[in-house]
C-alpha positions as CSV (number, residue, x, y, z in Angstrom):
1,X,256.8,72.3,-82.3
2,X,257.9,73.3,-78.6
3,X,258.3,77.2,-78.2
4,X,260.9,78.4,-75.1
5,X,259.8,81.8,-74.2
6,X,262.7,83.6,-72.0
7,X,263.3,86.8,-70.8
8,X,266.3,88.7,-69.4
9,X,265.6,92.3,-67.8
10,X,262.0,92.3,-67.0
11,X,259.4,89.6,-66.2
12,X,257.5,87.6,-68.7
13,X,253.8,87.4,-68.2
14,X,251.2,85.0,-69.4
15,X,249.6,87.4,-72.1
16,X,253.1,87.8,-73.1
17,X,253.9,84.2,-73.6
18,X,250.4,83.7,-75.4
19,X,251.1,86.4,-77.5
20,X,254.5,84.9,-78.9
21,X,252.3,81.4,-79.3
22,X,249.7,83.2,-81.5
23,X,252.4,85.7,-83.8
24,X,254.8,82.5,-83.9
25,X,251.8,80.1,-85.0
26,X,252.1,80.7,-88.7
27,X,255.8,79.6,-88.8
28,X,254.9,76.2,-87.9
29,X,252.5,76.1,-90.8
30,X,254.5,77.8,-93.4
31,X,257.5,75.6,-92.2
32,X,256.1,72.1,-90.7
33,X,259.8,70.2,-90.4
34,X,260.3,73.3,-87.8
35,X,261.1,71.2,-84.2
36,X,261.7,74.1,-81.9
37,X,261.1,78.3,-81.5
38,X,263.4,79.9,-78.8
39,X,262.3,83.3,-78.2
40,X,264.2,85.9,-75.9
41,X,262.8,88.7,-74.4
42,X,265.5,91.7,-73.4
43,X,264.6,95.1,-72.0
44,X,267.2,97.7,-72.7
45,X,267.9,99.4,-69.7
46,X,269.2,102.4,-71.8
47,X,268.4,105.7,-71.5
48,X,269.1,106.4,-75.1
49,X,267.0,103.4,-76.2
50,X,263.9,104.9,-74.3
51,X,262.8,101.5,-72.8
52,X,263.0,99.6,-76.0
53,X,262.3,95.6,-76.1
54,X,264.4,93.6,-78.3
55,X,263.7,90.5,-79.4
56,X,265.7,87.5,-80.4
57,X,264.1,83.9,-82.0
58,X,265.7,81.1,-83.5
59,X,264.0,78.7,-85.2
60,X,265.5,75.0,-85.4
61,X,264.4,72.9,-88.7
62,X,266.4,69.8,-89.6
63,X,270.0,71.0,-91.1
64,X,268.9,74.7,-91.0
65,X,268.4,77.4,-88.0
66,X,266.5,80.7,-88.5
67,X,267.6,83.5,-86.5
68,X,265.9,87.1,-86.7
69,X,266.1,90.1,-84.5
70,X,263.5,92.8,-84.0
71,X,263.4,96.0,-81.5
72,X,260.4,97.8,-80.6
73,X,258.4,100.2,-78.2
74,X,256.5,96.8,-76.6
75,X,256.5,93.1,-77.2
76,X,253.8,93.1,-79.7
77,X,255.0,95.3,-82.5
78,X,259.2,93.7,-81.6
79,X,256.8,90.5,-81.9
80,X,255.4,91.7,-85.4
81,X,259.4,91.6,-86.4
82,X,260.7,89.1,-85.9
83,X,257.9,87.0,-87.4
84,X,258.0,89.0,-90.7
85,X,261.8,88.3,-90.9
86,X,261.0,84.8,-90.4
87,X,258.9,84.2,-92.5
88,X,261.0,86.1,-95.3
89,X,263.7,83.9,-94.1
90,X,261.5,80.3,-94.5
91,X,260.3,82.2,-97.9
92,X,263.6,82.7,-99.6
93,X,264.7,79.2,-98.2
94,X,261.7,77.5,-100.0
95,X,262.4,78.7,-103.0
96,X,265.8,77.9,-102.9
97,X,264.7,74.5,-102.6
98,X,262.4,74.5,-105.3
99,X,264.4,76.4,-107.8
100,X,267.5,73.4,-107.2
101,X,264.8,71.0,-108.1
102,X,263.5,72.4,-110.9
103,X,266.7,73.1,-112.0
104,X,268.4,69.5,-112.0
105,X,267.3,67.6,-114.4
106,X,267.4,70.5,-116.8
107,X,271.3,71.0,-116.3
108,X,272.1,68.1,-118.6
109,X,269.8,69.2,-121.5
110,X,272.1,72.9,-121.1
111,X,275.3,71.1,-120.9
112,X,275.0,69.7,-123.8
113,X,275.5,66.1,-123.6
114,X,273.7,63.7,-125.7
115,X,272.8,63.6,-129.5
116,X,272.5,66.5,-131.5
């Protein structure tokens, strides 16, 4: 899986870009069709947002992209976001998946077709 780490407002360091290896590690395991993690780094320039970082990721899988969004007072808890989302997001898509499968072979028993 090949993670691109960008930033836009403020200068990405080495501890940064480890850090989003490490937090974004567990994707690639709970999701091991992912090919590719794009991870954006913005620093609001705001005075009302206080210095905030936001985060943006995208996750690319085969026929599916995973997108999340997370704001924060440093890159570590905006980080913590964005992962949590995404893995919600991977969550809910697995079991999508698993409920159609159960599910198909039982629709002809419910529609009523056959003897009886």
């Amino acid at each position: 899986m090949d993670l691109h780490v960008t930033a836009r407002g403020t200068r990405l360091t080495d501890q940064a870009r480890r850090l989003a290896e490490h937090k974004l590690a567990r994707l690639s395991r709970m999701e091991p069709r992912a090919t590719r993690i794009e991870v954006e780094v913005l620093a609001e320039h705001n005075p009302r947002l206080n210095g905030t970082v936001r985060i943006e990721a995208a996750l690319d899988v085969p026929r599916k992209t995973f997108r999340a969004r997370g704001d924060g007072p440093t890159i570590d808890v905006a980080l913590d976001v964005v992962a949590e989302r995404l893995e919600r997001q991977i969550r809910d898509h697995h079991g999508k998946r698993r409920k159609r499968k159960v599910a198909s072979p039982n629709r002809l028993k419910s529609a009523g077709v056959g003897p009886g």
